[in-house]
C-alpha positions in Angstrom: 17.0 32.9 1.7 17.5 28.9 2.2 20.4 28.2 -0.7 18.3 24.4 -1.0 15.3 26.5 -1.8 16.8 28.9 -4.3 18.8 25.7 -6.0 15.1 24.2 -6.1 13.7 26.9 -7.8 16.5 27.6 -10.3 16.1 24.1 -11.3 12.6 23.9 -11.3 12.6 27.4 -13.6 14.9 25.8 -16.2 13.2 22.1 -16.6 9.2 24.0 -16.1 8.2 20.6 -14.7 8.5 19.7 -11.4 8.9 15.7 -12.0 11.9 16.7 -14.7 13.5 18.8 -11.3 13.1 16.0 -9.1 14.6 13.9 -10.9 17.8 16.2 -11.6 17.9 16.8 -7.8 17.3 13.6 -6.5 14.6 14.7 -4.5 10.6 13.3 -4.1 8.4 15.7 -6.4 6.5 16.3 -3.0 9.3 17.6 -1.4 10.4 19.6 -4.8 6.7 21.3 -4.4 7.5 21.7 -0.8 10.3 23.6 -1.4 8.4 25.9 -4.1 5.6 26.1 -2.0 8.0 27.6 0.9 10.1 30.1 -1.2 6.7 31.5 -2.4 5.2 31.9 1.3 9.3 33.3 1.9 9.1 36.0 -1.2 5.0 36.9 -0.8 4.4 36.1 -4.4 3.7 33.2 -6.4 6.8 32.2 -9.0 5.0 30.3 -11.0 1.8 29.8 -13.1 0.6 26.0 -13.5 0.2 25.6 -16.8 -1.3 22.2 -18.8 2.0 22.0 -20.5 4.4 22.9 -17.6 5.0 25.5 -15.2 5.6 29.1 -16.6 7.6 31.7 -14.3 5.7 34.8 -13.3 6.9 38.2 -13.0 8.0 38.1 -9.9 9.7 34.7 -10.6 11.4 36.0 -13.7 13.2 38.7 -11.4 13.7 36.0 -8.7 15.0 33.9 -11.4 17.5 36.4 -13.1 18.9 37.7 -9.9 19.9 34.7 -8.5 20.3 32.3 -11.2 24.4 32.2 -11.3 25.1 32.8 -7.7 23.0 29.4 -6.8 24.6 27.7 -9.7 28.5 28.8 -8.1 27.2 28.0 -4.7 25.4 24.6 -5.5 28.6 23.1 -7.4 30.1 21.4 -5.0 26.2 19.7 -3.5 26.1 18.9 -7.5 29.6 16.6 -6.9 29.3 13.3 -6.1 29.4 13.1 -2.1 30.6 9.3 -1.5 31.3 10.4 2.5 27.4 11.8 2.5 26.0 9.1 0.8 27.5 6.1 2.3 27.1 7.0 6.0 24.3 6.4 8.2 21.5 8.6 8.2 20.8 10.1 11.8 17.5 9.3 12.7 16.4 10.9 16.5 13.2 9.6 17.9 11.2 9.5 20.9 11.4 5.9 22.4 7.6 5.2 22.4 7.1 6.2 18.2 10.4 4.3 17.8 9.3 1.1 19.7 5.6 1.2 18.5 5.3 2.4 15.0 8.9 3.2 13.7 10.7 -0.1 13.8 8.6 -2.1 11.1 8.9 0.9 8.8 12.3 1.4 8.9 12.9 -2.3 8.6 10.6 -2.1 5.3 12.3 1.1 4.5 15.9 -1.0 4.4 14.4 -4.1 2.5 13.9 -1.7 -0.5 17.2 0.8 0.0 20.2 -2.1 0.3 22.3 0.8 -0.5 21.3 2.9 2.9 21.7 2.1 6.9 20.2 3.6 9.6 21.7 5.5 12.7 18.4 5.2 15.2 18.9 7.1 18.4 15.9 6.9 20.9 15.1 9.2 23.6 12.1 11.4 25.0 10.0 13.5 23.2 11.5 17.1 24.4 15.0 16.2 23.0 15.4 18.2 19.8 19.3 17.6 18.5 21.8 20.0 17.1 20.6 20.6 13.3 24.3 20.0 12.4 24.4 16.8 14.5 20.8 14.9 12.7 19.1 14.2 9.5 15.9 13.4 10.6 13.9 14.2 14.0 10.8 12.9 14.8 8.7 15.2 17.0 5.8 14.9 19.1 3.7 17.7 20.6 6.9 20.1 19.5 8.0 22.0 16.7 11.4 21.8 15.0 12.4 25.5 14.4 13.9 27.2 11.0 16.7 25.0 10.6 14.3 21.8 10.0 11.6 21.1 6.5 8.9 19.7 8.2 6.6 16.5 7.6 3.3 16.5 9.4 2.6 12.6 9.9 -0.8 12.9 12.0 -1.5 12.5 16.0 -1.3 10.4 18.8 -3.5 10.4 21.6 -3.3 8.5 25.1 -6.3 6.5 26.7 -6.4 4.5 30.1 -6.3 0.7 30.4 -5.8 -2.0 32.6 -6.3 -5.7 32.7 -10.0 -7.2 33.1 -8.5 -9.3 36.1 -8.7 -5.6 37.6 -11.9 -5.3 37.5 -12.7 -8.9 38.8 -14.7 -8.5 42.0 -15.9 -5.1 40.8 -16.8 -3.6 37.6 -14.6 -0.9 36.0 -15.3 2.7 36.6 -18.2 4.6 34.8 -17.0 7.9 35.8 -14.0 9.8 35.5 -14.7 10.7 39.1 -14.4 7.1 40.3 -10.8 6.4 39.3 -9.7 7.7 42.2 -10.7 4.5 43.8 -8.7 2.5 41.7 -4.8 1.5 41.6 -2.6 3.9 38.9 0.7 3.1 36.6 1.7 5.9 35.6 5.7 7.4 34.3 5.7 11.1 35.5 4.0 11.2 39.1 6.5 10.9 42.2 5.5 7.2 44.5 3.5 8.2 47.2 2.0 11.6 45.6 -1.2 11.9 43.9 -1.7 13.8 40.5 -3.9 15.1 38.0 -4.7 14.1 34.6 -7.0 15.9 32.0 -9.5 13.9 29.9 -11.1 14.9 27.0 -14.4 13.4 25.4 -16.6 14.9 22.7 -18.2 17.1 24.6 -16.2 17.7 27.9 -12.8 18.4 29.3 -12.3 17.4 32.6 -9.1 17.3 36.0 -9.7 14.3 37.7 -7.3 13.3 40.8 -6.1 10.0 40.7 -4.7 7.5 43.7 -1.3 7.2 44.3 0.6 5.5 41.8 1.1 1.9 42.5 4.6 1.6 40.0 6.0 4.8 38.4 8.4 3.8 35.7 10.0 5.5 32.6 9.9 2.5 30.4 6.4 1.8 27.9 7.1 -1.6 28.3 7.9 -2.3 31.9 4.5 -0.1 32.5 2.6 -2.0 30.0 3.7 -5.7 31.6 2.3 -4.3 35.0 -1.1 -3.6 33.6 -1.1 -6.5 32.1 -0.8 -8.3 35.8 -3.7 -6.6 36.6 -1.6 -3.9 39.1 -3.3 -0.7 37.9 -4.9 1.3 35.2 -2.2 2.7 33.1 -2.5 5.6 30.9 -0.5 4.9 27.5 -0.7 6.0 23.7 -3.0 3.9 22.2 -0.9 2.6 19.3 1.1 0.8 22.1 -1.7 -0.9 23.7 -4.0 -1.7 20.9 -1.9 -5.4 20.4 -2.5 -6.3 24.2 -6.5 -4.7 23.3 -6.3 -7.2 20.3 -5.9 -10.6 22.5 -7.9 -9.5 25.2 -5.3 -9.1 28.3 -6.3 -5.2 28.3 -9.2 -3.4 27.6 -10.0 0.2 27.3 -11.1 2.1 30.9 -13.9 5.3 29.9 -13.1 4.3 26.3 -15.1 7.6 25.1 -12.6 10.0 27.0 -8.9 10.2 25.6 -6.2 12.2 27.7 -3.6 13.8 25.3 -3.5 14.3 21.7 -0.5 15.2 20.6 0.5 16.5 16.8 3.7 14.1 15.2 5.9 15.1 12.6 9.5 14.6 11.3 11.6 16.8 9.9 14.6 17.3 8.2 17.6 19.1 9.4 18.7 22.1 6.4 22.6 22.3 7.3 22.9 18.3 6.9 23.7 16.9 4.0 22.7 13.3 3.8 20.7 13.1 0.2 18.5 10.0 1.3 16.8 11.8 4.3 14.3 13.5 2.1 13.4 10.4 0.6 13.4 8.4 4.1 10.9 11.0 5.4 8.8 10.5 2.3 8.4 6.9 3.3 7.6 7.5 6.7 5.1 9.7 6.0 3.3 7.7 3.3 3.4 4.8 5.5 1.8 6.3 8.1 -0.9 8.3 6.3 -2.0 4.8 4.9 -1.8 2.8 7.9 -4.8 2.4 10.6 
């Protein structure tokens, strides 16, 4: 079994409150009842009984309890020491580009207004990378999964619409009908210049495949792709967190605004063989952040 788990238990069983073991740990209660929550799914049993007065253990958590009590006590000595090299480097942050650009930045800047203690290491790149467990504290994922090594955060979903500037549309109104983009310029990042492609949209009620023209600019960069709609180039398809400020002062609107194209799950998580004792708390933030914000 997961020794952070066990160690969360142990201390859990001996305080019978899970505030009292946060604190001891270090942890976010959330993440304390996480870690509960897991070991129980893990053993098949619950460990506890929720009690007005504390937690109790139950049978199965007294033998859970008794069996393992002084083995995670030897192994969790030396994550019980002050660790001055985990605490005062960096924590390891891996992101795709777009959630790091869009709706990252300002939370880690607030994130670092309130922990002068902590820094960031922010590396950016696409959302299939997936780093070494050993080599990251927190990955943020979208439309993947971490794997075993990784406590997961689920943060919510983002979903991609189609937009373009109303200078497009000035000699002609904008399309109706999925069917009609194919008449119509296209920005897109993962279609080859000169080939045509496919895209799937999704409204309420129906799913369709619509081709689309050739791609005017293929590009890999949000922004780049963005300033070209803006100019009125093409209709660009783009997650809608990153356009809504260009929606907001008018230079793009939404094309078929009751059809979306992808939805994707997001979530960060946090690697189990690192040792950083902030990362918890810095997916905490995220995540309450982003379950409160529009």
């Amino acid at each position: 079994m997961d020794l952070n788990l066990l160690r969360t238990f142990v201390v859990v069983a001996e305080s019978a409150r899970i505030s009292q073991a946060a604190a001891q740990l270090e942890l976010p209660k959330s993440t304390v009842s996480r870690h509960i929550s897991r070991l129980e799914r893990s053993v098949g049993a619950a460990l506890f009984l929720r009690r007005s007065d504390g937690l109790e253990l139950t049978a199965v958590g007294r033998r859970l309890f008794q069996s393992t009590r002084d083995a995670v006590r030897a192994l969790s000595a030396p994550l019980d020491a002050p660790s001055e090299a985990s605490s005062a480097r960096p924590i390891r942050v891996h992101a795709p580009a777009l959630l790091g650009r869009g709706l990252l930045s300002p939370i880690f800047a607030a994130y670092l207004a309130a922990r002068d203690d902590l820094a960031l290491d922010v590396r950016l790149g696409t959302r299939f990378e997936l780093p070494s467990p050993t080599e990251i504290d927190l990955v943020f994922l979208v439309g993947t999964t971490a794997g075993r090594d990784f406590e997961t955060w689920a943060l919510g979903s983002v979903e991609a619409r189609l937009y373009a500037a109303p200078t497009l549309f000035a000699q002609s109104g904008p399309p109706e009908t999925p069917a009609q983009l194919e008449a119509w310029p296209i920005i897109t990042e993962n279609c080859s210049p000169g080939s045509r492609s496919r895209i799937r949209l999704t409204s309420a009620h129906e799913e369709l495949s619509v081709l689309l023209a050739s791609p005017r600019i293929v590009g890999n960069d949000a922004d780049l792709l963005i300033d070209a709609a803006r100019a009125g180039l093409g209709i660009l398809r783009i997650a809608s967190f990153l356009a809504e400020p260009f929606v907001r002062t008018g230079e793009l609107v939404a094309v078929l605004p009751q059809w979306h194209t992808d939805r994707h799950a997001v979530s960060v998580a946090r690697s189990l063989r690192a040792d950083h004792p902030a990362a918890a708390d810095l997916a905490d933030f995220v995540a309450s952040r982003l379950h409160t914000s529009p």
